[in-house]
C-alpha positions as CSV (number, residue, x, y, z in Angstrom):
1,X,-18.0,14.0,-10.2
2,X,-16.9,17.7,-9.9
3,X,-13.3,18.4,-11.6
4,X,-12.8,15.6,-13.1
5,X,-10.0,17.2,-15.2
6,X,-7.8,18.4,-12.4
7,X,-8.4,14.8,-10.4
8,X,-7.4,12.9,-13.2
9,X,-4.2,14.9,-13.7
10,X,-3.4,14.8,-9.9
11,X,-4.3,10.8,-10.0
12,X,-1.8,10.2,-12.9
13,X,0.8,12.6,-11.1
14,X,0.7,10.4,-8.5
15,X,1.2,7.0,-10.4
16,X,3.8,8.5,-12.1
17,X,5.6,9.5,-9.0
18,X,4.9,6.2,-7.1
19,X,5.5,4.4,-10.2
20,X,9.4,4.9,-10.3
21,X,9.6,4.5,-6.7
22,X,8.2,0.9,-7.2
23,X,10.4,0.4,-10.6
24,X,13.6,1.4,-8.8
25,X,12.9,-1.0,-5.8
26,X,12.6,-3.9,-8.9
27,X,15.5,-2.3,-10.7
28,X,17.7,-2.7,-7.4
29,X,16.4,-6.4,-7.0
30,X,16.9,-7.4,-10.5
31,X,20.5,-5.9,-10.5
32,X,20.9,-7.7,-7.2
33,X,19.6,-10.8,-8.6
34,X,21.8,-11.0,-11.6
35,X,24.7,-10.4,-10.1
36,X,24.2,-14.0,-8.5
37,X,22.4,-15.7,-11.2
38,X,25.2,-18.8,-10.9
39,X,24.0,-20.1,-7.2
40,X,21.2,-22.1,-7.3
41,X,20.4,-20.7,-3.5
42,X,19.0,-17.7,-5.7
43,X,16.5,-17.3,-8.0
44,X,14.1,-14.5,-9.9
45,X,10.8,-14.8,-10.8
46,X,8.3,-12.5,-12.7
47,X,4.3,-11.9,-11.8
48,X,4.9,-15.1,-9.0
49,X,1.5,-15.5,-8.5
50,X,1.6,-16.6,-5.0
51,X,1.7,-13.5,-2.5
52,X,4.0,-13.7,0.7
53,X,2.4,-11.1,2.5
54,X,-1.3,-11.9,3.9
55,X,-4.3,-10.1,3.1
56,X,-5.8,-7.8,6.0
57,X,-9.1,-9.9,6.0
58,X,-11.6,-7.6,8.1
59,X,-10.0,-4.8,6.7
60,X,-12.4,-2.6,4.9
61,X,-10.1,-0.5,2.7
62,X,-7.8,-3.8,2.2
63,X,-7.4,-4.6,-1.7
64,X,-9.9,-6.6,-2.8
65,X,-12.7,-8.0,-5.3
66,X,-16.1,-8.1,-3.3
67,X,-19.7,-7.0,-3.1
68,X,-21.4,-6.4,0.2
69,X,-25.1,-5.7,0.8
70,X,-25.7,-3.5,4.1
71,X,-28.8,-4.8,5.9
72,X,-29.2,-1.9,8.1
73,X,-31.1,0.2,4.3
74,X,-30.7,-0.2,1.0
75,X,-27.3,0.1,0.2
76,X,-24.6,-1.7,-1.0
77,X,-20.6,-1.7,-1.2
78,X,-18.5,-2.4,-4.4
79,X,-14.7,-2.7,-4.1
80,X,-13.1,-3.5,-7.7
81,X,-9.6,-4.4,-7.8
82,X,-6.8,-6.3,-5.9
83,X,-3.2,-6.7,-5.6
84,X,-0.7,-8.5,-8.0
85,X,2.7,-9.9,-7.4
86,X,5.2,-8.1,-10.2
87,X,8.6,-9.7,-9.1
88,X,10.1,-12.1,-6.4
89,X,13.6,-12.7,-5.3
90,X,14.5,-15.8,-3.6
91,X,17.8,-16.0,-1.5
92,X,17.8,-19.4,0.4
93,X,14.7,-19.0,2.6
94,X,14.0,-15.7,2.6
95,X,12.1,-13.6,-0.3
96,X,11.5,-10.3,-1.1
97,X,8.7,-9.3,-3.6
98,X,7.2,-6.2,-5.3
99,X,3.8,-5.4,-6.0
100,X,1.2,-3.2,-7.0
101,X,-2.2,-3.2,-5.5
102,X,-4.9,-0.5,-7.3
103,X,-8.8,-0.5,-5.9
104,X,-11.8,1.8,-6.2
105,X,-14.6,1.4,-4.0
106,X,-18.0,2.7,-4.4
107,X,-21.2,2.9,-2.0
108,X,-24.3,2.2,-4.2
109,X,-28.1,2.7,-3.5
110,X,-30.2,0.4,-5.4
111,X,-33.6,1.4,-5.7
112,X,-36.4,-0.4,-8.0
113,X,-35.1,0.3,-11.5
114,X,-32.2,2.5,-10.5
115,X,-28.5,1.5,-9.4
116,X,-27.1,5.4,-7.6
117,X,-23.6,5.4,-6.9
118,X,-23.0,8.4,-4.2
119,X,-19.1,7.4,-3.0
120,X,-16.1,6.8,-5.0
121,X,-13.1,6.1,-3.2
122,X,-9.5,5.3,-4.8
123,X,-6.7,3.7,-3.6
124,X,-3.2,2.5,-5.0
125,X,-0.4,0.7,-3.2
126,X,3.1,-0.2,-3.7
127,X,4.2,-2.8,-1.4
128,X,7.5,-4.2,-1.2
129,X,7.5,-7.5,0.9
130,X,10.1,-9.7,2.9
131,X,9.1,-13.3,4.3
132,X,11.4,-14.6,6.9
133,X,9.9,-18.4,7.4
134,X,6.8,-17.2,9.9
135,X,7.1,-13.7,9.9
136,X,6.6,-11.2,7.1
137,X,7.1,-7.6,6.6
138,X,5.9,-5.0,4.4
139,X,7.3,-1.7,3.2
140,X,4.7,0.7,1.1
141,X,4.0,3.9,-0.3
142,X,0.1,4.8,-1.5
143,X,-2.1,7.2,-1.8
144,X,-6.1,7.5,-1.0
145,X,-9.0,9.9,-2.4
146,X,-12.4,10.0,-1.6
147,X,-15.1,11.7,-3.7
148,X,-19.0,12.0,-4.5
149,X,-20.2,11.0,-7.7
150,X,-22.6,13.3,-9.6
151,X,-25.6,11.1,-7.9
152,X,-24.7,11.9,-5.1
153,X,-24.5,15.5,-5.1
154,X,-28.2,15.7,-6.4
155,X,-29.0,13.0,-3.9
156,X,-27.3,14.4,-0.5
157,X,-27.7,18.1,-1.6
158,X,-23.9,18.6,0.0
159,X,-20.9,19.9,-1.1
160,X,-18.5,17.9,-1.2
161,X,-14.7,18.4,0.4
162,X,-11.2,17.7,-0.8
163,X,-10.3,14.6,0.7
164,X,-6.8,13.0,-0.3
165,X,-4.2,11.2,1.8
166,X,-0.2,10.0,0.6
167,X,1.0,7.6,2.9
168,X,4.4,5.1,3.9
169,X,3.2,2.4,5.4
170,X,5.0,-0.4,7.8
171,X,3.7,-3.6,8.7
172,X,4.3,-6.6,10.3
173,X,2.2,-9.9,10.0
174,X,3.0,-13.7,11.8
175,X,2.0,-17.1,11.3
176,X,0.6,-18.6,14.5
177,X,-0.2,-22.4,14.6
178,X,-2.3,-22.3,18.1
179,X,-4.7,-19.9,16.3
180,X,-4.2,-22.2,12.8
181,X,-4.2,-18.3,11.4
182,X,-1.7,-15.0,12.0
183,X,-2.2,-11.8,13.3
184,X,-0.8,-8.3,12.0
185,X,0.1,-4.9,13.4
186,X,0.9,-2.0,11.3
187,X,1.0,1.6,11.0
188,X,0.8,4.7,8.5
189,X,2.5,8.0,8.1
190,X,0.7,10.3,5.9
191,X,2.8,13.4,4.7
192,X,0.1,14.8,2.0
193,X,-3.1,14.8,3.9
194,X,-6.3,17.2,3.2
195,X,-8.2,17.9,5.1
196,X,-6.2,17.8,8.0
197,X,-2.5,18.1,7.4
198,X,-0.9,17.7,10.7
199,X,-2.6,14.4,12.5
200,X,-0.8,11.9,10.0
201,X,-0.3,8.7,12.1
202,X,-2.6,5.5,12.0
203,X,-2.2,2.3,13.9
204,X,-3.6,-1.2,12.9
205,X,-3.8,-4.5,14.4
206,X,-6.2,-7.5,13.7
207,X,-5.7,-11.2,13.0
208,X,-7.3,-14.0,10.9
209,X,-8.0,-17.2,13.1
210,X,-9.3,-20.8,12.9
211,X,-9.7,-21.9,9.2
212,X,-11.2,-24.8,10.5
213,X,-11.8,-27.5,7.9
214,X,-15.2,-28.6,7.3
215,X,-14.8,-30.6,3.8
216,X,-11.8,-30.6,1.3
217,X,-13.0,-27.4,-0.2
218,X,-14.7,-25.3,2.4
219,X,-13.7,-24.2,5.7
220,X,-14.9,-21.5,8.6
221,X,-13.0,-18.4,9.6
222,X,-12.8,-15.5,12.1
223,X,-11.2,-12.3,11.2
224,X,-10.6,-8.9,13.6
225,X,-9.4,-5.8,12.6
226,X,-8.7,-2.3,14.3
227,X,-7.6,0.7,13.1
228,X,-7.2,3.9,15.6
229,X,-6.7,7.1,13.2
230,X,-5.3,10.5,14.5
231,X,-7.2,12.3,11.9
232,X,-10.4,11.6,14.4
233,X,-9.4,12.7,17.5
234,X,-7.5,8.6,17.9
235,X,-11.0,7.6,17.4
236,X,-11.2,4.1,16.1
237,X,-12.8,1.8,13.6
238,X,-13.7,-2.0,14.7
239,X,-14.5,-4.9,12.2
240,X,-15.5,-8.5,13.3
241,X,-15.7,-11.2,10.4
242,X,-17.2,-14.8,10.5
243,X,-17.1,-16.5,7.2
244,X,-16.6,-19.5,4.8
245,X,-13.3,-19.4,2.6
246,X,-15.1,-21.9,-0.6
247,X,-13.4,-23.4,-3.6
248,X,-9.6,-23.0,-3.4
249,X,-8.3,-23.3,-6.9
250,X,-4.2,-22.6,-7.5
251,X,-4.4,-18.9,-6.1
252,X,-7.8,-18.1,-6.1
253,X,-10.8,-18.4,-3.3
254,X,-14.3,-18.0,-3.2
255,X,-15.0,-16.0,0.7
256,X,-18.4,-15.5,2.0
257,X,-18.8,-13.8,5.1
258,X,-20.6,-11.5,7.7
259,X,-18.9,-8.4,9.2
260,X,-19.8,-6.0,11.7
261,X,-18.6,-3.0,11.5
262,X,-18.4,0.0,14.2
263,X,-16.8,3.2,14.6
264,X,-15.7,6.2,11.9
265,X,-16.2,6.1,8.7
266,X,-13.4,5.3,6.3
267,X,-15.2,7.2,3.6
268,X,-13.1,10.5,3.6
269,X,-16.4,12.6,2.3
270,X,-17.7,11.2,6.0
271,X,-14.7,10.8,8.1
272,X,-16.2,12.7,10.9
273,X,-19.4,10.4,11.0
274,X,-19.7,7.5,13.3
275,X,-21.9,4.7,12.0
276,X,-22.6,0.9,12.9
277,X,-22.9,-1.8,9.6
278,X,-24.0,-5.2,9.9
279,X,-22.5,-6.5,6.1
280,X,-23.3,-10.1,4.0
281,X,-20.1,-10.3,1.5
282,X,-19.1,-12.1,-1.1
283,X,-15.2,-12.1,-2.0
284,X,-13.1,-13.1,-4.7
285,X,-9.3,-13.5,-3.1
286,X,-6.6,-13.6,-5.4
């Protein structure tokens, strides 16, 4: 990668400054929870485990441990990371929890004897989440960047551009029994984007559906997810998801699945490029 110094400062400027805005949300809540610490109706916990907000499922850029081989050539998609619960508060039936959520994503090409990675993307969330019995809602600040690595510049023979993005996001997401799933609806404000600083909104909706039980530890799922991006002219990207959830152990699932994939890319190097992937995945949710 080109100016790597420079990156890696502006990357750790950016925890920093997203940092304290996540520790003063958990400062507020602790002080809040110890002011009650005598009624049993409230209660504190630290790194919960169990997350009250619901994963984005056919959401490409959602947090998220997986490996996905494109069929269409010879690529493949890496996505290291995932999202941790740091702190709950429990007031009779509602709770409010703070997390951090920190994942790169790379597009590989593997070739015989040769692994080249030509995309590194980065993102880092700071949710703060309320659930309200069915409902839940979600309060964030994050931050995107999207790079080549050194491959790829060799590789592609292109420059590459400076592509970054600061965000607040909002989001909503319900239980629905008739569906045996929920379905979501959410939307982002950026206020630090390159290369286009003055198209900042995005609007998502999608859903997860069926879970349909097959044997005690496997069961089928369908997944939608739609993002229209002002950045693109409110062009949109469409995912479609069929899949088996595998092996549910305390907080952790095995997913395979098969997604199709149409519209712009979410690669910022390629944000202008329209493109159609038929994906095989294989997921570690936790």
């Amino acid at each position: 990668m080109q100016h790597g110094a420079p990156r890696g400062r502006k990357i750790m400027r950016m925890h920093n400054k997203y940092g304290a805005f996540l520790w003063l949300c958990v400062t507020i809540i602790l002080i809040r929870a110890s002011a009650f610490s005598q009624d049993t109706t409230r209660s504190i916990a630290v790194f919960p485990g169990m997350k009250i907000f619901p994963v984005f499922t056919a959401d490409g850029l959602s947090h998220q441990l997986s490996l996905s081989r494109v069929t269409e050539n010879k690529e493949w998609i890496g996505a290291v990371g995932g999202s941790i619960p740091l702190v709950q508060l429990s007031v009779q039936d509602v709770k409010i929890q703070g997390s951090i959520a920190v994942t790169v994503f790379n597009r590989l090409i593997k070739t015989p004897g040769h692994l080249t990675v030509y995309t590194i993307d980065y993102k880092v969330d700071f949710p703060i989440d309320v659930r309200l019995s069915d409902l839940s809602l979600r309060a964030a600040a994050g931050h995107i960047s999207c790079h080549f690595a050194d491959d790829a510049l060799e590789l592609l023979g292109r420059k590459s551009i400076q592509y970054a993005n600061d965000y607040i996001t909002l989001a909503a997401a319900c239980d629905v029994r008739a569906i045996q799933g929920y379905v979501y609806a959410g939307v982002n404000y950026s206020y630090g984007t390159q290369p286009i600083p003055n198209k900042p909104w995005l609007y998502q909706v999608g859903a997860d559906f069926g879970n349909i039980q097959l044997r005690e530890d496997v069961s089928v799922y369908g997944a939608l997810d739609v993002k229209v991006r002002e950045e693109v002219g409110w062009g949109s990207t469409r995912s479609i998801q069929v899949g088996f959830k595998l092996f549910p152990l305390l907080h952790y699932r095995l997913r395979v699945a098969y997604t199709l994939r149409m519209g712009y890319e979410e690669r910022g190097q390629f944000y202008l490029n329209r493109e159609t992937l038929n994906l095989i995945s294989a997921f570690v949710d936790f």
